[in-house]
Each structure stands twice: as structure tokens, then as C-alpha cells.
C-alpha positions as CSV (number, residue, x, y, z in Angstrom):
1,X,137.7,11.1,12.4
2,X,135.0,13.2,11.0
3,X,135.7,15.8,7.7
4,X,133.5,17.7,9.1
5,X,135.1,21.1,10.6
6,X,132.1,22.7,12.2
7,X,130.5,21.9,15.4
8,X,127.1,22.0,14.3
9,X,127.9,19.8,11.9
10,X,129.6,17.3,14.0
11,X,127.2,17.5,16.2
12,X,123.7,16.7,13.6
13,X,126.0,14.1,12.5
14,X,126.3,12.6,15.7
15,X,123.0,12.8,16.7
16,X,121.8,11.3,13.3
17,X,120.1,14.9,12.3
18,X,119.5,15.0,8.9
19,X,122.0,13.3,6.3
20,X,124.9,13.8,4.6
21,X,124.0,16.3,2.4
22,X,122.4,18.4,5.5
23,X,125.7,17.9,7.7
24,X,127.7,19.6,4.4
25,X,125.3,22.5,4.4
26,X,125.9,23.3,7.7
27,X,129.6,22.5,7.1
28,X,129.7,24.6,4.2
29,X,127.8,27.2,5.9
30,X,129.9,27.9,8.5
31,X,132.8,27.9,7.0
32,X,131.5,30.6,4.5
33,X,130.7,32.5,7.7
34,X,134.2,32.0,9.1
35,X,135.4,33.2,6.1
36,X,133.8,36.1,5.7
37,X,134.3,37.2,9.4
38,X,137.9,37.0,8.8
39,X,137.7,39.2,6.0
40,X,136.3,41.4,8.0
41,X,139.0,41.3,10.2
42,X,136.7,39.8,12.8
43,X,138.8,36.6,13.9
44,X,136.7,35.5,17.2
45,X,133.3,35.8,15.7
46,X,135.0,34.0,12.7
47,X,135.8,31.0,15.3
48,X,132.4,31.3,16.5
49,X,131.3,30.5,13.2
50,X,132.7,27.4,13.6
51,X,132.6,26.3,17.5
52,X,129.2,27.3,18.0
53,X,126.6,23.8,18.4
54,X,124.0,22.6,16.2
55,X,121.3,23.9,18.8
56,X,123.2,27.7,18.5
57,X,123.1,27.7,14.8
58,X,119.4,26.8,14.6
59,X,118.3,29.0,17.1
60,X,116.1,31.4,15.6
61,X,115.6,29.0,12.6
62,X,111.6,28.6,13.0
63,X,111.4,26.6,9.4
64,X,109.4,29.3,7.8
């Protein structure tokens, strides 16, 4: 079973997108997100944070 807790994470792994350190960034990422969501007292973008797919979280992400 994967360490990874994020779906866009899981899924780049899966897929073979990037490496490990890349899968940890967007692990990491999204978990800071989640986090600070929650503080916000925002619990279901919080969870979106972490169930959205790798396609969702580049989206937007032109590589500029």
C-alpha cells in the first residue's frame, strides 16, 4: 500500500509521472492545503485538497 495520502499523488505514481521526489511534492502539497482549509474551518474543500486527481491539480499549471 502506497504512503502516499493524496490522489494526485497516487495517481503520478501510478502512471509513472515524475519520481519520487515529484510524487512527495504533490503529497506534501496537498496536505498543506488540507491543512490549511481546515484551519479555516473549511472541511470539504480541505478533503478536496486531498481527493482531487493528478489531472485536477495540474489544471491551470501551464509550466510557466
Amino acid at each position: 500500500m502506497s504512503r502516499l495520502r493524496a490522489q494526485s499523488a497516487v495517481d503520478a505514481e501510478t502512471i509513472g509521472y515524475g519520481d519520487q521526489s515529484y510524487w512527495d511534492y504533490l503529497d506534501q502539497s496537498a496536505r498543506e492545503k488540507h491543512d490549511y482549509f481546515m484551519g479555516k474551518g473549511d472541511p470539504v474543500t480541505a478533503l478536496t485538497m486531498l481527493t482531487r486527481t493528478l489531472s485536477e491539480a495540474l489544471r491551470g499549471n501551464d509550466g510557466d
